[in-house]
N, C-alpha and C positions, 0 to 999 in steps of 0.2 A: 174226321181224325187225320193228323198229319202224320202220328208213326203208328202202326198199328201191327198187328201178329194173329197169323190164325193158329186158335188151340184145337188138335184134332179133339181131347176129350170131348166139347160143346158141338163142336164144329162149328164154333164162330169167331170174328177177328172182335181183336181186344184192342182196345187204347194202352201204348207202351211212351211212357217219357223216360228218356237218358239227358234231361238238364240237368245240370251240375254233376253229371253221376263220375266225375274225374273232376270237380274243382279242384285247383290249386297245380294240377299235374302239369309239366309241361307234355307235350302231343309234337311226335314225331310222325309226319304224312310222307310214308314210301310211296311213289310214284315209280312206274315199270318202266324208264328211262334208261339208258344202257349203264350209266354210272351206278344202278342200283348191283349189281353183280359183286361191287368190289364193295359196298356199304354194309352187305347184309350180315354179315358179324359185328360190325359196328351198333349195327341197328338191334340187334339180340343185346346185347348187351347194354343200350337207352333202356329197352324192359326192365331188364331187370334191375335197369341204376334207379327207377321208378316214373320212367315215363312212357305214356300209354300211346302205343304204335297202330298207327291208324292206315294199311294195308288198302289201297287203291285196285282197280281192275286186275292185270295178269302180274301183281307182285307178289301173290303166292302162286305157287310155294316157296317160291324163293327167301321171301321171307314168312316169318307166324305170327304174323297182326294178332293187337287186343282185341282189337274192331275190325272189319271190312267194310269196305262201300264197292259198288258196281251198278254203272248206269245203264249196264247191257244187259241182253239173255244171256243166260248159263252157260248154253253153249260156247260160249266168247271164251270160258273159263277153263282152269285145268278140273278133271273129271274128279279130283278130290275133296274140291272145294263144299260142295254145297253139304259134306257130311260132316263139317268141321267143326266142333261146340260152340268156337267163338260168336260173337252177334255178326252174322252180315247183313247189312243193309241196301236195298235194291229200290226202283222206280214202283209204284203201285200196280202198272202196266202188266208185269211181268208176276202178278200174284196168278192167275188162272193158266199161265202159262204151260203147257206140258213139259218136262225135264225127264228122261229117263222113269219115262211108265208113270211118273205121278207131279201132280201141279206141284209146279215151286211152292207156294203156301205151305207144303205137306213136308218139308223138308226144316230139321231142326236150327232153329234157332235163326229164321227168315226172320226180320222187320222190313215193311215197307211204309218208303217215305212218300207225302203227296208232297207237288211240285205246286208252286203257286202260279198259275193256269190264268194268264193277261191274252188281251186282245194285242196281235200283231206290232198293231201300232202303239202301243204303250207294252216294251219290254219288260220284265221284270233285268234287275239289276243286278250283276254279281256281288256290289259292295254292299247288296242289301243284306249278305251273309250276317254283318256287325249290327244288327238296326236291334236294338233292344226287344221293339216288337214283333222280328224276325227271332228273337230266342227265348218265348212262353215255354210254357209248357207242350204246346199243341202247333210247333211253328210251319209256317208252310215254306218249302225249302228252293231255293235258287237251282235254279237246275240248267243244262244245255252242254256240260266238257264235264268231267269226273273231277276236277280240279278243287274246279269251285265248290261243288257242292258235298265234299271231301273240308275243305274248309269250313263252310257253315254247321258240318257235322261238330268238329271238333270248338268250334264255338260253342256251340247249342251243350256239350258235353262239360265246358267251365272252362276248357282250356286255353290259358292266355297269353301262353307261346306255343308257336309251331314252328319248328325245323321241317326243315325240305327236304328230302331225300329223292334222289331218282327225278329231279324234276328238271330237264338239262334243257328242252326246248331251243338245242341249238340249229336253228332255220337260217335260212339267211330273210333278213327283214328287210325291209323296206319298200322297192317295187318290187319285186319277189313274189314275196308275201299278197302285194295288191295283185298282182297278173292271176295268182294261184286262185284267188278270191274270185276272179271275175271269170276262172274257167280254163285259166294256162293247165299247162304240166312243164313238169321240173323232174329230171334223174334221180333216182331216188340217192345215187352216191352224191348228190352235189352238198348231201345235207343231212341232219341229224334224225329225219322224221321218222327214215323207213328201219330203224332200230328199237328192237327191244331188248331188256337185263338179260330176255334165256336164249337170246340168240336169233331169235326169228328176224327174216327182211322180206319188210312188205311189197308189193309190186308197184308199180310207178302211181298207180289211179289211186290204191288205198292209202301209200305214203303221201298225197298231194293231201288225203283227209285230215291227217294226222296233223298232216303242216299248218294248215288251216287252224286248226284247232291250236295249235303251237304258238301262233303268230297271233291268236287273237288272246290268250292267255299273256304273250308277251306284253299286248298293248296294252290290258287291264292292272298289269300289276302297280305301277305306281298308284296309281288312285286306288285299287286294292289297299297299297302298305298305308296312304295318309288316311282311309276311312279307319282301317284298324286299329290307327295307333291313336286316332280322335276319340276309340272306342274302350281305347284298352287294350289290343291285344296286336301281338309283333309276330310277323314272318320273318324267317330266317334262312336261309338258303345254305345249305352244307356241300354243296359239290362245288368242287375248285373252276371246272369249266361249264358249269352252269352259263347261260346266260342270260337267268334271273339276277345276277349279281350284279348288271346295270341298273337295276333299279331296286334291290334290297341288301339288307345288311349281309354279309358271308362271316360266318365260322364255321371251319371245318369240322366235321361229321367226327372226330376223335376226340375235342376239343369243348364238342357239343354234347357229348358223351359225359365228358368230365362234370362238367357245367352241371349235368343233370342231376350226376350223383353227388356234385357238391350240396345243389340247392334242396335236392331229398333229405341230404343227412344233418342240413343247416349249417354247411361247415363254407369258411371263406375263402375266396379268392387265394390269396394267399396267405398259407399258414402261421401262425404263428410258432417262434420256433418254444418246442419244449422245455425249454430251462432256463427262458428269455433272453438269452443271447441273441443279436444278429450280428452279422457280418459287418466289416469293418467301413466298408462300400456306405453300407444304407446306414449306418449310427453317421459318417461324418458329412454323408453329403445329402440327407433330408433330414433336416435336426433344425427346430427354431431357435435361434441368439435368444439372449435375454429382451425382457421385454423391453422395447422402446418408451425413453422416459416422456414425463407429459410435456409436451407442446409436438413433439413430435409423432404427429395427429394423422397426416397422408398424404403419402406421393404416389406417383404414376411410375410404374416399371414397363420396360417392351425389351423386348431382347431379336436377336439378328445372326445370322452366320454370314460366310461370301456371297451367298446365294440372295440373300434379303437384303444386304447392308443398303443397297442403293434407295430402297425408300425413305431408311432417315431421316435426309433430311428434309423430304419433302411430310412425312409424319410430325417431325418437330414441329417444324414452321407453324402446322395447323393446328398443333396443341397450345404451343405459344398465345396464338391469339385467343385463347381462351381459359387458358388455365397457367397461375405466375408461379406454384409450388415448385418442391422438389422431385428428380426426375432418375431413373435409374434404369441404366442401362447392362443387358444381361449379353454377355459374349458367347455364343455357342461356335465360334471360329471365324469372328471375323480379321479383314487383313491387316494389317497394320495401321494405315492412311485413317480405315475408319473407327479403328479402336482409337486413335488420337483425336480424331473428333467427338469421340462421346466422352472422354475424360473431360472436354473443354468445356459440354454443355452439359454434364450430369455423373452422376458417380456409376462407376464397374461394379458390377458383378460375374465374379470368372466361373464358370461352369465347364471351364475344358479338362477338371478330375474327374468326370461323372464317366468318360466312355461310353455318350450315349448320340444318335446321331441328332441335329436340329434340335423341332419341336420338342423333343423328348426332354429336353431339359429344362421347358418351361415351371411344370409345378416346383422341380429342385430352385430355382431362382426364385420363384415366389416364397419362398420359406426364409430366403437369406434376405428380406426385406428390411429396412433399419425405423419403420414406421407403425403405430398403429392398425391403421388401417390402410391399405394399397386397391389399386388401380391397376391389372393389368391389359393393355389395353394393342394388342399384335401391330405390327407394321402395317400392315396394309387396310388400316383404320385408319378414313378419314372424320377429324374430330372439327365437327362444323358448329358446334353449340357450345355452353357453359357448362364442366361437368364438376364445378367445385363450388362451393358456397362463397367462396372469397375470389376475385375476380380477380384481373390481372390488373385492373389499375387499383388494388386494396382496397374496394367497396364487397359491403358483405351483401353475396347475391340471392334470393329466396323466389327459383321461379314455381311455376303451378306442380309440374313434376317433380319436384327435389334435382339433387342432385347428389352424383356418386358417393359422397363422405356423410350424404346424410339417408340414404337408402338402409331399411329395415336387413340385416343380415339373417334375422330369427338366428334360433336356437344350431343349428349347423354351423354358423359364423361365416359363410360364403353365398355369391350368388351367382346366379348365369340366367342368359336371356335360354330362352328356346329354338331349336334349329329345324329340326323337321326334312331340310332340302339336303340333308346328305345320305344316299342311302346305307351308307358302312355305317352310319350310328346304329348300336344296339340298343334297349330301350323304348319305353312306349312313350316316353317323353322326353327325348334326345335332348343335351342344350347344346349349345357353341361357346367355344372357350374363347374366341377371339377380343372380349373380354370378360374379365372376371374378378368382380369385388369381394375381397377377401380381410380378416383382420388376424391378425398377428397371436400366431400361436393354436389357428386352425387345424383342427385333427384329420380334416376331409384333405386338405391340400400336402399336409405330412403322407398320407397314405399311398393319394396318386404319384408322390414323387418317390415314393419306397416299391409300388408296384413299376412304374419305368425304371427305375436301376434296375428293379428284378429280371421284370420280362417282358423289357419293348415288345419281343417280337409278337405278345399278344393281339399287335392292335397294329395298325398302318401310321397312327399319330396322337398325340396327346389328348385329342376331340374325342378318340373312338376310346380308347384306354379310360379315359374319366367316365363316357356313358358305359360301358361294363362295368366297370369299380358300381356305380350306381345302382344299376342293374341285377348285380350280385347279391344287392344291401352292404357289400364293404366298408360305403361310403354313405353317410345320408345325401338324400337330396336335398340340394341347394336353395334358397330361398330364392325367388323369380325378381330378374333384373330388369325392370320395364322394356321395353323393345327399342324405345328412341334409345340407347343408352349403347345399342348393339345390332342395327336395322340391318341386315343382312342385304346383298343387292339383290339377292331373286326374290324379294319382299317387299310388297306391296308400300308405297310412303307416303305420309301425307303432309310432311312438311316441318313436323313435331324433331324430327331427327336432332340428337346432338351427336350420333358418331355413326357415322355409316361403314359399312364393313365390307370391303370388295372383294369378298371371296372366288378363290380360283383362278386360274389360266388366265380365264375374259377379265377378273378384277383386276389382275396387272395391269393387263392391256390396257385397262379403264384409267390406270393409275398412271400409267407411263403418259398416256395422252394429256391427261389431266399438267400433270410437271409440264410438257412440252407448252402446250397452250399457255400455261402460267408464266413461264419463261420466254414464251415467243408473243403470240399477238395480245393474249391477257394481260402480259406486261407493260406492255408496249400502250395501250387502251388505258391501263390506270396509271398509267404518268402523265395523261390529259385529265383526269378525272380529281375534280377535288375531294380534300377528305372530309374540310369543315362546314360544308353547306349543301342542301341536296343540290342533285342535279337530276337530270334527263336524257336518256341516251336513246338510238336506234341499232338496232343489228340487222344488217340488211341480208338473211342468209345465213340461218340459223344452225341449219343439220341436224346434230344432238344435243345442242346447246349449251356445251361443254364452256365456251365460252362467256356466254353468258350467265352461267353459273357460278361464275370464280368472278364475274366483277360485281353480280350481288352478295357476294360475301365479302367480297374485301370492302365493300362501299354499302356499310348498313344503310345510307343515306338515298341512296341511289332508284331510279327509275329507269327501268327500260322496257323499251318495245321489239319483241322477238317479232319477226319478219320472214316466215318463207312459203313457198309453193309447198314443199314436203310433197311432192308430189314425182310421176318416174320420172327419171333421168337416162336418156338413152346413151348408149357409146361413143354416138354420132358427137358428144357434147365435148369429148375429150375431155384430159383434167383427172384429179386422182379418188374422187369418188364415183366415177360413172364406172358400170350404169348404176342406176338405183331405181330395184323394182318399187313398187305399189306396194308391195308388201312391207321390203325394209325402210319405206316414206312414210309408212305409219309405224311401223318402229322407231324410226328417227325420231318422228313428232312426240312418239310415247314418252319418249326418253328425257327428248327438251323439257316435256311439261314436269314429268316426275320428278328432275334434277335440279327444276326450280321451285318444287310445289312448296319450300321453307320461305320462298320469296313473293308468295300468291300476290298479298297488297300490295307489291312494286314491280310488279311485270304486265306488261298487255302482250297479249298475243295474235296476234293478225296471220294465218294462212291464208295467201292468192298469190297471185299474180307482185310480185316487189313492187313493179314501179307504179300497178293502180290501188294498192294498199295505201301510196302516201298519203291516197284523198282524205283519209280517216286523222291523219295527224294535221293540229293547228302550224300554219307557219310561223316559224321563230320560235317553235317551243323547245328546240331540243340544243341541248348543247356540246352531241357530238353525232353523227352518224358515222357507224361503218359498216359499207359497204362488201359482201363476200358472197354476191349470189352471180350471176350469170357472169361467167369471165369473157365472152366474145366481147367483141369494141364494141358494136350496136349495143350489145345488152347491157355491158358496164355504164354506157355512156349514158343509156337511157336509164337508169337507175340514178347516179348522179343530179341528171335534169331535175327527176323527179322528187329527190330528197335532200337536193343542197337547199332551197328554199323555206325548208320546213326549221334550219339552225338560225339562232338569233345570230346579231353581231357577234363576229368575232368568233362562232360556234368552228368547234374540229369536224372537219368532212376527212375520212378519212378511210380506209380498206387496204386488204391484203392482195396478194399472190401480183405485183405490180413488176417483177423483175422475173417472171418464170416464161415468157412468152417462147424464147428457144426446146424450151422442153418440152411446150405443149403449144406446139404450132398453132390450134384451132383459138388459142387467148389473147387477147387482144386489151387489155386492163392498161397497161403504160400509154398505149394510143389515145387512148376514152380518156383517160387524167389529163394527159396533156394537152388534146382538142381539146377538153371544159376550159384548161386552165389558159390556154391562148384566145377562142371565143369572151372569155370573163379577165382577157390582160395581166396575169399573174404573171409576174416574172419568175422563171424557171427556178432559181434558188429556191422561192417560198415552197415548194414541195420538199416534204423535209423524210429523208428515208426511217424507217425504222426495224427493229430487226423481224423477224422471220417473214420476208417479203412487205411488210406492212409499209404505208405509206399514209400523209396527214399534212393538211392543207389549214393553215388558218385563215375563217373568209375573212371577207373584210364587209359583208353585207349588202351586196352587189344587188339592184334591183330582182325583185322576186317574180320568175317570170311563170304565165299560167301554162302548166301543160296543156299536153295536147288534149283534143277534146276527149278520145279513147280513154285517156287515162283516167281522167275525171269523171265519166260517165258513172263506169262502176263501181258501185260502191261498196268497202270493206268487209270481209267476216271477220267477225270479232272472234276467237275460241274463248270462252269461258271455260279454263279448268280450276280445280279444285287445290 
């Protein structure tokens, strides 16, 4: 038996199942963390809005749980506890236990749970809380922190959301947490451990437990939140300085309140008003036009404030080369310069009536769309494939996936890919707005932009705002937008991509690199590159392969061979990526492959040594190499040797950072140019500058001389990625 209850009547234990015995409820878990003190009227009052409060270790009395759980003896407890009607629930351990003159068993209304009891070395798993066959009738329960296995209760119970109370687990992480683990001690003031809701402070030895326990709950919680919501069910974190809220969605414990008693009494988000009046606000600025007459079938909208304007036009560009429609741009405050640039290249939409900050204004701009059906598709989407049936040179396109104008909308009339990697989405199936196919006169996209006039401040941005609307049922869920269409960058790629989405901080970063490279040496690379015939190129000195990923795109024709060590880089090496551990050398490399993996049939890839790689390449095959691996003279020069002989006549030898030797004294790249180019009689003119440090040599096919023997000995690794 995994829950069982002894009846004094028989005086035998009974088999008890509480599955389902709260389906549909949502389940608030007090945990005895100091923020529970100021929740616990909040928490009385989820009761009775109709959600079943599920009372952890020393959170009564503080609060009066539906349910209890405790993974300790009695004694742990306040002395009222064990006479209290409600169920509490305890370890099996603790059934013969003595308690005040008689075995816990003999005390009303004990259930005890079995723990599922593994060999050492095969743990049992806290995510197993969610495993379908972790919640029978008869399950056997996760057990080792009160947290978790407080959680599988409330699973096992039907319960498909849980709010968090009292769960603040503010430790300090990281080596901390690891010292604490291997036997340190830490002040118990330094950190959140040695508190409790009724005031107690524990002594430095017991608070290091607590920490422990803290910091390994912290570790678990993400893959906690992605097993659950794989499963069906959403954690939600209620206290404002939790710091569960790194890694789960937060709404506040008043808010969570509401929510509860909204979705008890089946009433929505927001109300509708009684006499069908609204406000002046929501009637004029989320209202669809008339419908768009036929041929005016779909275009693409993105919109921009000061803050975004600057990717424009590096977003245009990329659209352009795949999509020739119409294009709409949505102003949420930008400056002048660039509001004159989107009138040149697309039609305005003003959104500066709304009084609403950014993103918030997106779904209202969606609604004032002059098409059929749209495309919204955020700035910092880069659009690397065909996302229209009609191409930009007017041939009708029909690839294996569809494309965005002819994607099933179903019955909702909108779609969204899936997100997952943000933890503020609320939701068991979070999506990402960053694009969103919609058609004209949508009631799901009327709603979200009647809910952001009403009440931004529900949500942090129009991602988190739509999965609540969802979430509520305000809104139906959207019909599912394939993932190439919206590939997220913390997701996995296999090449399929037509818009990749550079989400966050790093995606900027991503993105600003990206422009700079296009504009500097990628530029500069495809004004030797033809556009009407294949060619063959080398990249001697790969990194992240940022490069080489913008001249397989712009050159559908094109072959190249990525080339690098990816291997450490010490200090010693000077120059503005050292060092570069072991670690971030196989993140590099991850990156080059992933960046390229849309260009699989036209890339090779060679990790070693640069200049014994060339053995692998034919002489005369290639008709450009450049050169950007080792900056010292010896290195440059010996790479050179090694991969000028491998370009036919007349092939471009050419590489970067050729004018930066004052700034990094240890580079030596102008010296190695100009010995080859005086050893092989080029007259100093033919080196021809180009911009961001680049530099380009047309040969003239100068005898092919054989490296040295070293070089040639070893022979290439090929990488085979996918």
């Amino acid at each position: 038996m995994a829950c069982w209850q002894w009846t004094s009547s028989d005086r035998r234990f009974h088999q008890r199942s509480f599955r389902d015995s709260h389906r549909g409820s949502d389940a608030v878990l007090a945990m005895p963390g100091p923020s529970l003190r100021d929740a616990a009227a909040l928490i009385a009052r989820a009761s009775a809005a109709g959600a079943v409060v599920i009372g952890a270790n020393t959170s009564f009395p503080m609060i009066r749980p539906d349910v209890w759980i405790g993974c300790d003896h009695p004694e742990c407890y306040d002395a009222a506890l064990m006479r209290q009607p409600f169920p509490k629930f305890m370890g099996n351990a603790y059934a013969e236990k003595p308690w005040r003159g008689r075995p816990v068993k003999d005390w009303p209304n004990v259930f005890f749970l079995n723990r599922d009891k593994r060999e050492p070395e095969d743990p049992d798993l806290f995510t197993n809380a969610f495993l379908p066959e972790r919640l029978g009738e008869q399950p056997a329960f996760v057990w080792g922190w009160t947290f978790f296995t407080a959680i599988h209760l409330a699973a096992w119970m039907g319960c498909r959301r849980i709010y968090l109370a009292g769960v603040d687990l503010n430790v300090r992480p990281g080596a901390d947490a690891e010292a604490l683990k291997a036997g340190g001690f830490l002040p118990p003031q330094r950190d959140g451990a040695a508190g409790y809701a009724d005031g107690r402070m524990l002594d430095s030895r017991l608070a290091q437990i607590n920490r422990v326990g803290m910091s390994i709950t912290l570790e678990w919680l993400p893959v906690l939140r992605e097993e659950g919501r794989n499963r069906g069910y959403e954690l939600i974190v209620t206290g404002e300085d939790s710091a569960a809220r790194e890694h789960l969605p937060y709404v506040p414990l008043a808010e969570a309140v509401e929510r509860i008693a909204r979705r008890a009494a089946g009433e929505p988000m927001i109300a509708a008003p009684a006499d069908g009046r609204v406000h002046g606000l929501l009637a004029n600025q989320a209202q669809w036009g008339p419908k768009p007459a036929a041929g005016e079938d779909f275009g693409v909208v993105t919109g921009a404030d000061a803050k975004t304007q600057w990717r424009l036009g590096w977003w245009y560009e990329n659209l352009r080369r795949h999509y020739s429609g119409p294009v709409a741009f949505a102003d949420f405050g930008m400056e002048p310069a660039a509001l004159a640039w989107c009138r040149q290249h697309g039609t305005i939409i003003n959104c500066l009536g709304t009084y609403l900050p950014g993103w918030f204004n997106k779904p209202i701009a969606m609604t004032r769309i002059a098409w059929r059906r749209a495309a919204w598709i955020d700035t910092d989407c880069e659009i690397v494939g065909e996302i229209s049936s009609a191409e930009p040179d007017g041939r009708i396109f029909t690839p294996k996936y569809g494309t965005l104008d002819t994607v099933d909308l179903g019955p909702s009339g909108y779609a969204a890919a899936g997100d997952g990697f943000n933890p503020a989405d609320v939701g068991r199936r979070p999506v990402n707005t960053g694009v969103v196919l919609f058609e004209h006169g949508c009631e799901a996209i009327r709603t979200w932009a009647r809910a952001a006039l009403t009440d931004p401040a529900r949500a942090r941005g129009d991602q988190e705002l739509l999965n609540r609307l969802i979430d509520d049922r305000m809104v139906a869920e959207p019909a599912e937008l394939p993932a190439i269409f919206n590939r997220l960058r913390l997701a996995a790629w296999d090449g399929s991509e037509r818009i990749i989405h550079w989400t966050g901080p790093a995606g900027d970063s991503w993105i600003r690199r990206l422009i700079f490279a296009e504009r500097g040496r990628a530029g500069e690379i495809l004004s030797w590159i033809p556009e009407d015939r294949p060619a063959a190129i080398a990249e001697i000195g790969v990194l992240d392969g940022r490069t080489s990923r913008i001249l397989l795109q712009r050159r559908p024709r094109l072959h190249v061979t990525m080339v690098d060590r990816w291997g450490e880089l010490p200090n010693a090496a000077g120059g503005l990526d050292a060092p570069v551990t072991a670690r971030r050398a196989e993140a590099l490399m991850a990156e080059a492959v992933r960046g390229t993996a849309f260009a699989a049939d036209r890339r090779r890839i060679l990790r070693g040594d640069s200049a014994k790689m060339a053995a692998s390449v034919a002489d005369g095959s290639l008709d450009l190499v450049f050169i950007d691996a080792d900056h010292s003279e010896a290195g440059c020069r010996r790479d050179i040797e090694a991969w000028a002989p491998k370009l036919r006549d007349g092939g471009i030898l050419c590489g970067h950072d050729i004018d930066q030797d004052e700034q990094f004294p240890r580079w030596g790249v102008r010296a190695a140019v100009e010995g080859w180019m005086r050893e092989n009689e080029y007259d100093p003119a033919e080196l021809i500058a180009g911009k961001d440090h680049t530099w380009f040599i047309r040969t003239r096919g100068e005898p092919r001389r054989r490296r040295d023997e070293a070089c040639a000995e070893e022979p290439a690794v090929a990488v085979t990625a996918g």
